[in-house]
Backbone as CSV, one residue per row, in Angstrom:
resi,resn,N_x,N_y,N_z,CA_x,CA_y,CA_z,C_x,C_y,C_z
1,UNK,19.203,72.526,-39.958,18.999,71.554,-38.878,20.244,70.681,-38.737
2,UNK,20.524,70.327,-37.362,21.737,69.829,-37.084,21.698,68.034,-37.346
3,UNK,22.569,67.466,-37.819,22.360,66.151,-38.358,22.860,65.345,-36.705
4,UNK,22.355,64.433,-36.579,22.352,63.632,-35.578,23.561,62.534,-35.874
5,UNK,24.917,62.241,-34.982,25.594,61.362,-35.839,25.428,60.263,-34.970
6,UNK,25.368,59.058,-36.372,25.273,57.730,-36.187,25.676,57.273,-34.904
7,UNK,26.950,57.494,-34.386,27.782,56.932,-33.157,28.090,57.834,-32.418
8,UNK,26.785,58.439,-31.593,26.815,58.812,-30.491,28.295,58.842,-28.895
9,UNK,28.722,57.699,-29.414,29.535,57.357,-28.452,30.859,56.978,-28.618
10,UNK,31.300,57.661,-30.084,32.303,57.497,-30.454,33.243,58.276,-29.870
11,UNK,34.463,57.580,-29.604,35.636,58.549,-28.790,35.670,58.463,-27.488
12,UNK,34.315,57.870,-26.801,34.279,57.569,-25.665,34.390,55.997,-25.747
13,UNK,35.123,55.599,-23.885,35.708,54.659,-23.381,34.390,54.223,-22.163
14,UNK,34.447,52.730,-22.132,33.548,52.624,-21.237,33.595,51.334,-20.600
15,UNK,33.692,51.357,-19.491,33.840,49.994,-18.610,32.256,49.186,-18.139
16,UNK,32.549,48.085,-18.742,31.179,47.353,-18.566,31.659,45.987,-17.282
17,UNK,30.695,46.330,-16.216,30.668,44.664,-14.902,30.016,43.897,-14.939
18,UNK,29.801,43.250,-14.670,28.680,42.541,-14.545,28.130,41.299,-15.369
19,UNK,28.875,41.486,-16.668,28.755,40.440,-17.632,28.953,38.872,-17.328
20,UNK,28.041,38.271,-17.587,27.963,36.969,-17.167,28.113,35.912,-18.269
21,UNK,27.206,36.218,-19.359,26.751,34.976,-20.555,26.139,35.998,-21.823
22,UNK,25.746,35.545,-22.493,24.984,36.510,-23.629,23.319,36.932,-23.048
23,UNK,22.728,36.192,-22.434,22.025,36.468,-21.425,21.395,37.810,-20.635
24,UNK,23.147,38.487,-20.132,23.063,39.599,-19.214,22.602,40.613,-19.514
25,UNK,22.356,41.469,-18.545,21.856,42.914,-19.023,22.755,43.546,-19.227
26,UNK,24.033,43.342,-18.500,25.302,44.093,-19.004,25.945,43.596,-19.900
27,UNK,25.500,42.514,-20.889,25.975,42.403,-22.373,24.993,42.763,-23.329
28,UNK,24.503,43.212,-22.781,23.391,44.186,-23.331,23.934,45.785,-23.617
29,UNK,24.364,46.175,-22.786,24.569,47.574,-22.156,25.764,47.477,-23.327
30,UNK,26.493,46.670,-23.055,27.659,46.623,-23.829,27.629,46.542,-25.355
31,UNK,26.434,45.959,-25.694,26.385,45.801,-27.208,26.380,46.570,-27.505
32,UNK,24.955,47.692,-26.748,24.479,49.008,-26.947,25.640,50.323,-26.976
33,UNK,26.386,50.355,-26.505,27.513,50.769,-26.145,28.178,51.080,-27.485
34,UNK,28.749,49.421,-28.117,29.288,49.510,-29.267,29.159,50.272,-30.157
35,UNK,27.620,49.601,-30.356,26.946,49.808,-31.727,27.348,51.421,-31.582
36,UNK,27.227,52.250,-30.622,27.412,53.581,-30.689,28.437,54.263,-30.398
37,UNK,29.360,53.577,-30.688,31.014,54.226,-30.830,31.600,53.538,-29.916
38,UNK,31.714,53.619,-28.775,32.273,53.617,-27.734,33.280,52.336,-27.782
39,UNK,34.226,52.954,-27.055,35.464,51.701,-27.116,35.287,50.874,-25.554
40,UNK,35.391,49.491,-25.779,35.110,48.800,-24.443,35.894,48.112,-23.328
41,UNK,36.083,48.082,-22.308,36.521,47.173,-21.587,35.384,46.331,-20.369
42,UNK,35.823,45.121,-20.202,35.197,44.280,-19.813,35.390,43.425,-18.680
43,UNK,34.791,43.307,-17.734,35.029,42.618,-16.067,34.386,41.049,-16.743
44,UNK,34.703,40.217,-15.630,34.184,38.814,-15.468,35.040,38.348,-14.273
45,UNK,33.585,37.438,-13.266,34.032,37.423,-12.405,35.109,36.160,-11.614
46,UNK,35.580,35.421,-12.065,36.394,34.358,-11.715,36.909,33.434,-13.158
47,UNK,37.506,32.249,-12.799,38.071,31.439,-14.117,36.787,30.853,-14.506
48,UNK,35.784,30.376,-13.768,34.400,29.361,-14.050,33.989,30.666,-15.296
49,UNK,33.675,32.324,-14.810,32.914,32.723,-15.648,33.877,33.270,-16.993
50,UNK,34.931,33.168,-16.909,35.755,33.914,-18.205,35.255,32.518,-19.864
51,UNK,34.819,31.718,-19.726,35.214,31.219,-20.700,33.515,31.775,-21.240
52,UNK,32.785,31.953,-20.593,31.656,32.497,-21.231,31.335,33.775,-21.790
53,UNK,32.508,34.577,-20.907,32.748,36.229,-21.288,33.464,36.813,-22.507
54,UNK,34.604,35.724,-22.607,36.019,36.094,-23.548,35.210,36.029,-24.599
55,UNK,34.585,35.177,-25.365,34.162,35.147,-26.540,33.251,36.318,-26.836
56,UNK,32.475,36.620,-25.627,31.428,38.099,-26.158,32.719,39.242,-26.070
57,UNK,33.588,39.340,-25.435,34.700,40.378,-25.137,35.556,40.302,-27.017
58,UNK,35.487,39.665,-27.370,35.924,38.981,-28.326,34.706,39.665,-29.623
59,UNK,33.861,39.354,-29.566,32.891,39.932,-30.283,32.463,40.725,-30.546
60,UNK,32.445,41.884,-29.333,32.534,42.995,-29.298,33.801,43.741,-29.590
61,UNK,34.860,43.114,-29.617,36.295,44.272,-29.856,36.582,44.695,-28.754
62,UNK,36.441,44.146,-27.433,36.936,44.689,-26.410,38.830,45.326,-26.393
63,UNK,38.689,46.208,-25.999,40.059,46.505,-25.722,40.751,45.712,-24.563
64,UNK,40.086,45.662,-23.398,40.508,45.143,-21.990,39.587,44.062,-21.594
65,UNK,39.842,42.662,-21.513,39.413,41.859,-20.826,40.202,41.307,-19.250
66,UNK,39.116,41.770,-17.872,39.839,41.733,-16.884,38.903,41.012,-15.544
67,UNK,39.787,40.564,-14.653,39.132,40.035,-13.296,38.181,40.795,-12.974
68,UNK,37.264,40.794,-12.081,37.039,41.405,-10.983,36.071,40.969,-9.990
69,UNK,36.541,40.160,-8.774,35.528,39.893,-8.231,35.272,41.398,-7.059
70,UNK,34.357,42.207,-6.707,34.378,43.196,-5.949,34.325,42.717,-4.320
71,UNK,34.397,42.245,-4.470,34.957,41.631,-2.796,36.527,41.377,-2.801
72,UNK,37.097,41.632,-3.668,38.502,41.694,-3.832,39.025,42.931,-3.944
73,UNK,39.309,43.819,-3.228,39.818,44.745,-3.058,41.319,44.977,-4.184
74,UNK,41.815,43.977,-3.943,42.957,43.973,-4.936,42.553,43.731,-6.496
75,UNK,41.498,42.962,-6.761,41.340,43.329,-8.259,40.489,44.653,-8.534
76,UNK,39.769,45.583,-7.303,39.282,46.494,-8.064,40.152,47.374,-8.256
77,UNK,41.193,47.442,-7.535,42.356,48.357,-7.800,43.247,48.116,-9.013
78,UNK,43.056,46.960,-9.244,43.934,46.493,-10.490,43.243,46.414,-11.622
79,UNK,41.997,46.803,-11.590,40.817,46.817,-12.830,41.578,48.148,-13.579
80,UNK,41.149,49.354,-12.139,41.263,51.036,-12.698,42.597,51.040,-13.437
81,UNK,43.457,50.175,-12.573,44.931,51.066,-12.777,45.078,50.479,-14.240
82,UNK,44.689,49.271,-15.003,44.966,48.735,-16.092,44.076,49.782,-17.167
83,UNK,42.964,50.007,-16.264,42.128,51.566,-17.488,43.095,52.534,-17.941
84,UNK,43.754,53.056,-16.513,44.135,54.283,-16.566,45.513,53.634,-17.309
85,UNK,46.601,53.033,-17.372,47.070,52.739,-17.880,47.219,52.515,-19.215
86,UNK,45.839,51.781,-19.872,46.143,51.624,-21.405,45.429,53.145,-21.825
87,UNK,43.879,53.544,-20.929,43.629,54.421,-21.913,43.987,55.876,-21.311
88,UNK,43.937,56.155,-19.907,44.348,57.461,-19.106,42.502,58.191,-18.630
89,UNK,41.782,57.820,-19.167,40.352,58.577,-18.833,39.315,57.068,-19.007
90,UNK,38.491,57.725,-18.595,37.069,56.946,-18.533,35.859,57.664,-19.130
91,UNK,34.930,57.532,-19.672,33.643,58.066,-20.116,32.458,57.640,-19.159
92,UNK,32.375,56.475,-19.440,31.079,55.432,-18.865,31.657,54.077,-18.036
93,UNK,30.556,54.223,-16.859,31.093,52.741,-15.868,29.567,52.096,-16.014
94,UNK,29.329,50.930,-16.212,28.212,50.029,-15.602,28.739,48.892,-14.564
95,UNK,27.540,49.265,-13.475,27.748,48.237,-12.310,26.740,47.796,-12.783
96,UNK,26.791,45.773,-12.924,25.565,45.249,-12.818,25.953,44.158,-12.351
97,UNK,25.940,44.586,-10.840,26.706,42.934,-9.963,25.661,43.163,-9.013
98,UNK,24.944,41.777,-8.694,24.582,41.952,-7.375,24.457,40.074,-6.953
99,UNK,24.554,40.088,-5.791,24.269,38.710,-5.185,23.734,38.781,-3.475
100,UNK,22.846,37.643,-3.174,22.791,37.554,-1.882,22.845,36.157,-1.408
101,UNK,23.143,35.520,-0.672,23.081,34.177,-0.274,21.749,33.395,-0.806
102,UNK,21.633,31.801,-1.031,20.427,31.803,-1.522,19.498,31.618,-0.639
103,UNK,19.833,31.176,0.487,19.042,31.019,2.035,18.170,32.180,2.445
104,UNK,19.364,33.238,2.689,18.328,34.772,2.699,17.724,34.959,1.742
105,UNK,17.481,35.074,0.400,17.177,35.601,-0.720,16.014,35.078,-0.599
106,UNK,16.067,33.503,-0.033,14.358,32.447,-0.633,13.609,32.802,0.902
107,UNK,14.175,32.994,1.588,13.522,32.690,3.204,12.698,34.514,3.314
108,UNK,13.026,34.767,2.847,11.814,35.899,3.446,12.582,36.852,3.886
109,UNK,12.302,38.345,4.441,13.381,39.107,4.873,12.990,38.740,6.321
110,UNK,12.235,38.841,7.260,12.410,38.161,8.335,12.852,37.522,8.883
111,UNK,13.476,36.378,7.820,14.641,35.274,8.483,15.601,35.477,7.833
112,UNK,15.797,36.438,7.153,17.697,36.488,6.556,18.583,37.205,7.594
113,UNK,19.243,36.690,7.575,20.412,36.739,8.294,20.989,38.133,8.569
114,UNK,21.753,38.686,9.709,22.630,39.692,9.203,23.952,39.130,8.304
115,UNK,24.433,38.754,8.361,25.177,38.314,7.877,24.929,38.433,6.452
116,UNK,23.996,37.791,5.800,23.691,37.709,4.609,23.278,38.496,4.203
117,UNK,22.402,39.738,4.765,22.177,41.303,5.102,23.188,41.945,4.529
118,UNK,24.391,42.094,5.432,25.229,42.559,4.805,26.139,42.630,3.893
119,UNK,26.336,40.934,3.548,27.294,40.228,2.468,26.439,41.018,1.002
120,UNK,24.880,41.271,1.174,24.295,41.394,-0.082,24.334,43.067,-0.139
121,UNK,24.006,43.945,0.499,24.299,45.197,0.375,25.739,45.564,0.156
122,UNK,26.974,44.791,0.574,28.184,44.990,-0.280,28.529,44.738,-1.176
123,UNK,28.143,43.851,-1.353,28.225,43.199,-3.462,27.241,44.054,-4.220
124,UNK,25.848,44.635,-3.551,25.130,44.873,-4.261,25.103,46.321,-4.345
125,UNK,25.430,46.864,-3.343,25.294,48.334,-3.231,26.701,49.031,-2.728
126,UNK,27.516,49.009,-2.090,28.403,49.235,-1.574,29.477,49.461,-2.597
127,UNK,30.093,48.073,-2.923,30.862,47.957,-4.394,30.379,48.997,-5.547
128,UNK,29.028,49.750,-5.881,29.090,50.747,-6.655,30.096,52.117,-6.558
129,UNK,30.045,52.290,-4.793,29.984,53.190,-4.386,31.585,53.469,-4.473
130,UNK,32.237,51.995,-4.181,34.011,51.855,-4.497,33.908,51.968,-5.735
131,UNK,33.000,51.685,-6.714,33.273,51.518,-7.861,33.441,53.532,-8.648
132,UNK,32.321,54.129,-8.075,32.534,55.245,-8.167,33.506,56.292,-7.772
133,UNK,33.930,55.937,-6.446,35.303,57.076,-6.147,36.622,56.238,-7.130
134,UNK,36.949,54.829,-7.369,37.778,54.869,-8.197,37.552,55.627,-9.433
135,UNK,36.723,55.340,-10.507,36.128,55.911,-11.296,36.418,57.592,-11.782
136,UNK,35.971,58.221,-10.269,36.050,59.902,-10.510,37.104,60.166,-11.285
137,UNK,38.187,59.508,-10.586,40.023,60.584,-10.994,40.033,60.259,-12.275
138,UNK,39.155,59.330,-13.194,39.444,59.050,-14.444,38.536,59.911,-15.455
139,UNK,37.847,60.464,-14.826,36.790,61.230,-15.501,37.301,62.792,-15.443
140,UNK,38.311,63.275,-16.151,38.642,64.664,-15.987,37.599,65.596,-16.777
141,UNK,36.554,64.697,-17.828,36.175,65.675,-18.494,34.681,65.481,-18.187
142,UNK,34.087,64.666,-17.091,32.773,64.258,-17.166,32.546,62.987,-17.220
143,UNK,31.635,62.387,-17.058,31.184,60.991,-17.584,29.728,60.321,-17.181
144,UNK,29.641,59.131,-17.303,28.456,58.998,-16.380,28.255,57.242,-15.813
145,UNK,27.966,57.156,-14.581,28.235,56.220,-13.789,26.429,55.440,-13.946
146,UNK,26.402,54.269,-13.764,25.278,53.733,-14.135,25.353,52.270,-12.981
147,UNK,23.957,51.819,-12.540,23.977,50.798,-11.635,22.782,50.378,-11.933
148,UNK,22.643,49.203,-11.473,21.207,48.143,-11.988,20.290,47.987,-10.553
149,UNK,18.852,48.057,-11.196,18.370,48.043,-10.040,17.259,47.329,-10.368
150,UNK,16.079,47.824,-9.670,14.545,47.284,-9.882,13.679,47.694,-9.009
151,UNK,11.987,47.476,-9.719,11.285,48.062,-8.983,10.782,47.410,-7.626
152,UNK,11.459,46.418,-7.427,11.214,45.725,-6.014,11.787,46.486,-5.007
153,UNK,12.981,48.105,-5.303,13.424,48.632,-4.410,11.847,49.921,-4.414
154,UNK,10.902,49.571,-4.655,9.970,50.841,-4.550,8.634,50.445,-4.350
155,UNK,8.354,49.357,-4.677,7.015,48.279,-3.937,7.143,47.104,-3.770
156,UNK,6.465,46.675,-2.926,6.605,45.009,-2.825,6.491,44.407,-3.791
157,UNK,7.448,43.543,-4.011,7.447,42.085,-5.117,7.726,40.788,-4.318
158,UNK,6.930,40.440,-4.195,6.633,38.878,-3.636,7.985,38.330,-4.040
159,UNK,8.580,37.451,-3.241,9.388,36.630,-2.987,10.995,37.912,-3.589
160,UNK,10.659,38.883,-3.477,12.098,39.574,-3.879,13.024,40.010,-1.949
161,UNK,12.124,39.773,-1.260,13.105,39.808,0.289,14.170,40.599,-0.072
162,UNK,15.040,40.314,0.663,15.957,41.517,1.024,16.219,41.782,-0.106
163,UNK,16.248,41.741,-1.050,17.106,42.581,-2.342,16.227,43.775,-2.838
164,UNK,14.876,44.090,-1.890,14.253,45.141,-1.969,14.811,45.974,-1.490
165,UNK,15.159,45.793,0.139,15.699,46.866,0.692,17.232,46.872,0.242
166,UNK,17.389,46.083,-0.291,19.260,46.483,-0.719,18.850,46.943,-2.229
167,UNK,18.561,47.396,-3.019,18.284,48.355,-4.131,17.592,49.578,-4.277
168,UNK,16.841,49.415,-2.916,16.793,50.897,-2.521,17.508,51.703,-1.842
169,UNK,18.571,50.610,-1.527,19.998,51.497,-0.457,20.776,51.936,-1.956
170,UNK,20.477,51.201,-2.990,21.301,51.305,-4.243,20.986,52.471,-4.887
171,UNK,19.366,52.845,-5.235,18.839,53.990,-5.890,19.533,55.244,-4.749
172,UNK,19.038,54.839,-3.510,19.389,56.129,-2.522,21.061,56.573,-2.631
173,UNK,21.768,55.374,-3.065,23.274,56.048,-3.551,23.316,56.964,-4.458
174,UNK,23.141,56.368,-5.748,22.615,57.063,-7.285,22.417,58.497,-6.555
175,UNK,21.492,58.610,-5.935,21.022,60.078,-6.264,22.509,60.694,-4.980
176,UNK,22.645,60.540,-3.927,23.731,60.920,-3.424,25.248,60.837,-4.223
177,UNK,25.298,60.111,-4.584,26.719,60.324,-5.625,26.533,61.523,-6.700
178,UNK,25.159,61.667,-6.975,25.018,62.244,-8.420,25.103,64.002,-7.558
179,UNK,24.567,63.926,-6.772,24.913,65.218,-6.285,26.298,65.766,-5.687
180,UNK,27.145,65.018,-4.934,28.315,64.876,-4.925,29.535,64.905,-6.576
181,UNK,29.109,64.243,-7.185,29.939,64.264,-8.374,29.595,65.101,-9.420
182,UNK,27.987,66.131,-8.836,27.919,67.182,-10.067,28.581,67.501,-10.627
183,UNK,29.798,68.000,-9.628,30.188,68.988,-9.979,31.460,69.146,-10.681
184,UNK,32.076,67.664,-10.773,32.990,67.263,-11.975,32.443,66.954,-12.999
185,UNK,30.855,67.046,-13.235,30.482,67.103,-14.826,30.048,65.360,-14.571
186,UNK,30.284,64.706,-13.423,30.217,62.759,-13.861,28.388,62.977,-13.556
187,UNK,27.749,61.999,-13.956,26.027,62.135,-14.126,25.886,61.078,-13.412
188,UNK,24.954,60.231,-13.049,24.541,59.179,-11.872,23.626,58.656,-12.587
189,UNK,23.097,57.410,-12.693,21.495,57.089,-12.469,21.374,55.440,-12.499
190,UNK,20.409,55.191,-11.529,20.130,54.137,-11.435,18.872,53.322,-12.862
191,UNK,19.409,52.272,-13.202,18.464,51.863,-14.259,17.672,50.430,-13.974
192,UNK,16.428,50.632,-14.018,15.172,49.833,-13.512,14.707,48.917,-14.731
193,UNK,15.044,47.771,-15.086,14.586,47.009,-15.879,13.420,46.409,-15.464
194,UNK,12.602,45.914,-16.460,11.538,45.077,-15.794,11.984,43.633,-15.628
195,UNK,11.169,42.418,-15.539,11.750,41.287,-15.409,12.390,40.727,-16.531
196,UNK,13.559,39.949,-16.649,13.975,39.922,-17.576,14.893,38.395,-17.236
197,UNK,14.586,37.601,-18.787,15.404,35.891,-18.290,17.128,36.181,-18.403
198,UNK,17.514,36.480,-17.144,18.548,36.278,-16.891,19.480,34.956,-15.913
199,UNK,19.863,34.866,-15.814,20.340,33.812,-15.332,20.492,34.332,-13.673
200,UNK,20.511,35.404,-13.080,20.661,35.994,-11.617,19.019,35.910,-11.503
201,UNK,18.382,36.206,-12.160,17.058,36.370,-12.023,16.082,34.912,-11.885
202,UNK,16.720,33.975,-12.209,16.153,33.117,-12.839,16.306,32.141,-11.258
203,UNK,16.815,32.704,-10.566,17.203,31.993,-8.504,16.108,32.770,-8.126
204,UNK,15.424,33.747,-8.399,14.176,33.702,-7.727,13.233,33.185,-7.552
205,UNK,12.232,32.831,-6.249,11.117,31.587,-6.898,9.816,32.079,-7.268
206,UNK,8.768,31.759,-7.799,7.913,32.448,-8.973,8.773,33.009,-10.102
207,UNK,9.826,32.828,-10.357,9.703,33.886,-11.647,9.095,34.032,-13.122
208,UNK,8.918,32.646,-13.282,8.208,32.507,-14.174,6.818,33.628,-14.024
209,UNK,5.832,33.662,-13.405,4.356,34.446,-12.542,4.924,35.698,-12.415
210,UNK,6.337,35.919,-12.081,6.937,37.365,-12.387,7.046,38.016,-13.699
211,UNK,7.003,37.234,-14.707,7.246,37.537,-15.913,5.815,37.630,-16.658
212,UNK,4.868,36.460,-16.697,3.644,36.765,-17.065,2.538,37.758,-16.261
213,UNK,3.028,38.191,-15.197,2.496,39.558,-14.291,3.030,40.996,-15.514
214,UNK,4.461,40.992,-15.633,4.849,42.014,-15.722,4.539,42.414,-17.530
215,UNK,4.073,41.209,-18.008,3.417,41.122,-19.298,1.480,41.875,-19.151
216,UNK,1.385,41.504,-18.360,-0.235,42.123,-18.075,-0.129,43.216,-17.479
217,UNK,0.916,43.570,-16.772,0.794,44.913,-16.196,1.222,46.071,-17.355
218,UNK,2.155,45.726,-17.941,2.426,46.932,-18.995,1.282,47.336,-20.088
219,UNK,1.774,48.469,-20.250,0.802,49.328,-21.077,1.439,49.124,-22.667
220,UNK,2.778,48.502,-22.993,2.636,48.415,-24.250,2.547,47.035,-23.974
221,UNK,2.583,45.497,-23.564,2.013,44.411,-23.260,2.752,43.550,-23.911
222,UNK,4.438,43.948,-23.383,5.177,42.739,-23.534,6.445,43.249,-23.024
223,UNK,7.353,41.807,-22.491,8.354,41.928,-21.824,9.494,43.014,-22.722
224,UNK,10.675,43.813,-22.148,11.554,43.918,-22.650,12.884,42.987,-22.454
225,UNK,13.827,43.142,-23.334,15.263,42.351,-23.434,16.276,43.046,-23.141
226,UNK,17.654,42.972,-23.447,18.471,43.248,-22.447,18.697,44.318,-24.001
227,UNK,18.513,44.112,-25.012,19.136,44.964,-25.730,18.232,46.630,-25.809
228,UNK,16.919,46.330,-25.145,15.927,47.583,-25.035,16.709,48.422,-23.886
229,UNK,17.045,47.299,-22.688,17.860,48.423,-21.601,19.284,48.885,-22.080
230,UNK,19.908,47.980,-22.956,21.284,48.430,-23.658,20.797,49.954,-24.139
231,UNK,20.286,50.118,-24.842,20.168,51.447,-25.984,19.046,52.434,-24.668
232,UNK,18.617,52.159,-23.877,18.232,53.113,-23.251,19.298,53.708,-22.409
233,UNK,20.082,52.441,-21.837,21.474,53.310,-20.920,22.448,53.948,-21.747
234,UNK,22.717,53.557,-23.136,23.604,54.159,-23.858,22.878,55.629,-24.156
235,UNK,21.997,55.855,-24.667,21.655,57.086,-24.704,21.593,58.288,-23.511
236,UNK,21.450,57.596,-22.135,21.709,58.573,-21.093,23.208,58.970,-21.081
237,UNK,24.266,58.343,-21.864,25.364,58.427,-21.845,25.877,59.373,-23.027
238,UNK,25.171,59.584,-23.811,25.333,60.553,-24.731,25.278,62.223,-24.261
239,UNK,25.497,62.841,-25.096,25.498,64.554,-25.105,23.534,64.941,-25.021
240,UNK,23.035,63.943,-25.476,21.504,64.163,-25.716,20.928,64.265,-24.259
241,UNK,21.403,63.654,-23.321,21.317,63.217,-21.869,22.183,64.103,-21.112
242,UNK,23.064,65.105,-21.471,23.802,65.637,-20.306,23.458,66.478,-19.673
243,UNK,22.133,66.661,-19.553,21.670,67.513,-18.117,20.392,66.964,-17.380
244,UNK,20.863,65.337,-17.481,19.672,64.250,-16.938,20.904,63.817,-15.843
245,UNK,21.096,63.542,-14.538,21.268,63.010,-13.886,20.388,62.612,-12.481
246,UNK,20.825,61.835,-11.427,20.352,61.426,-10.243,18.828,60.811,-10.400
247,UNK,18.722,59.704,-11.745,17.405,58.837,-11.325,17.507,57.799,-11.359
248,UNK,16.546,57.976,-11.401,15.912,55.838,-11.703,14.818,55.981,-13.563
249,UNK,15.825,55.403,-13.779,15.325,55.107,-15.328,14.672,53.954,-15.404
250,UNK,13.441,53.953,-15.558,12.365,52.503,-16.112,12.636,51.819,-17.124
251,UNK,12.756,50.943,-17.715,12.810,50.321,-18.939,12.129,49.079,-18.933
252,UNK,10.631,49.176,-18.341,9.568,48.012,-18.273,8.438,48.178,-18.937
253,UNK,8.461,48.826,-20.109,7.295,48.702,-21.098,6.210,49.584,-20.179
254,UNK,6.349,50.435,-18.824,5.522,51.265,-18.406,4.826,50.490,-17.067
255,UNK,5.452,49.210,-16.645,4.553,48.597,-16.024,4.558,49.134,-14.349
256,UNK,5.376,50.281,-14.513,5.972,50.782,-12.956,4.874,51.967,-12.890
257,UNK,4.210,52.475,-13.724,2.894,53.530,-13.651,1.999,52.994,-13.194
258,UNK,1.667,51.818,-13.211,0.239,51.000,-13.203,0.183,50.586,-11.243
259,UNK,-1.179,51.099,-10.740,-1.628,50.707,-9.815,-1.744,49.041,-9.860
């Protein structure tokens, strides 16, 4: 019988976004990451958020600590080229950026704006999609591309307004990229956390009633943390996972089965 090794993800390189505070789901992803080989580099998005990032970048052994706001065209170009530069390939990308104005976000989708419509499907969905064709040319041998989502893109969740329909424009990428990029070996999938105290999450209103819902709805009958979705995305990133692409991965204790 073949022995299973410890660090899955050793030898592989992997770019983590989204990181905010210790908090995030993408310092989550990233821990998870570690712990299983993988060598890291790390986004944060302006000077306000670096002083909260450097120290986890720091903690983790990051190789690359770098800008990126994705509405900046010039730092996403200057993200890759500093990858391809120190390391020449890529393994693993996590997108976990999203924002929408807070006006649209609280007001209902009926009264949000286009404007704010669209400002939030480009930060939220769009920017994956740049994030992925940069990405490809670095992946000569395969890899796998990962984006954050939720189940508000698949039933109604009270007070989640437009960021329903902009995460289901997000899942509907996932599976279109993943078929498009078969065929360089890169894998796709969108990953569905349940509610979780994050600090992006935490601008929604009810969330508190979001969280003790999503505690009664699950079948094992308690919230998960960012380090349960860490080690679930790291493992789709492994050899154990390489003929899983184009989904939506749950990581809500089951509460997405339940009528």
């Amino acid at each position: 019988m073949q022995t299973l090794p410890d660090r899955p993800l050793a030898g592989m390189r992997a770019l983590v976004t989204g990181v905010a505070n210790a908090e995030s789901i993408a310092y989550g992803c990233a821990r998870a990451f570690a712990e299983l080989g993988a060598e890291l580099a790390l986004t944060y998005l302006n000077d306000k958020a670096k002083p909260y990032v450097e120290p986890l970048a720091n903690e983790l052994g990051a190789a690359m600590l770098l800008p990126l706001d994705v509405e900046n065209e010039a730092q996403f170009d200057a993200v890759f080229e500093a990858v391809r530069e120190q390391w020449g390939t890529l393994d693993i990308v996590l997108h976990s950026i999203a924002h929408a104005p807070k006006a649209d976000l609280q007001g209902g989708l009926l009264e949000s704006s286009a404007q704010g419509f669209a400002y939030a499907m480009d930060v939220s969905c769009h920017s994956f999609i740049r994030m992925a064709k940069r990405a490809a040319p670095l992946m000569p041998r395969g890899g796998t591309l990962f984006a954050m989502s939720y189940d508000g893109a698949n039933r109604v969740v009270p007070n989640y307004s437009l960021m329903g329909p902009v995460k289901a424009a997000l899942e509907a990428s996932c599976r279109y990229l993943a078929y498009e990029l078969g065929p360089l070996g890169i894998r796709v999938h969108a990953i569905s956390p349940g509610p979780l105290k994050t600090r992006a999450a935490s601008g929604l209103p009810d969330f508190d009633r979001m969280l003790a819902e999503a505690v009664e709805r699950a079948p094992l009958g308690e919230l998960v943390d960012i380090m349960d979705v860490g080690y679930a995305t790291a493992y789709l990133a492994t050899r154990y996972a390489r003929r899983l692409t184009g989904n939506t991965v749950y990581v809500d204790g089951g509460s997405h089965i339940m009528a």
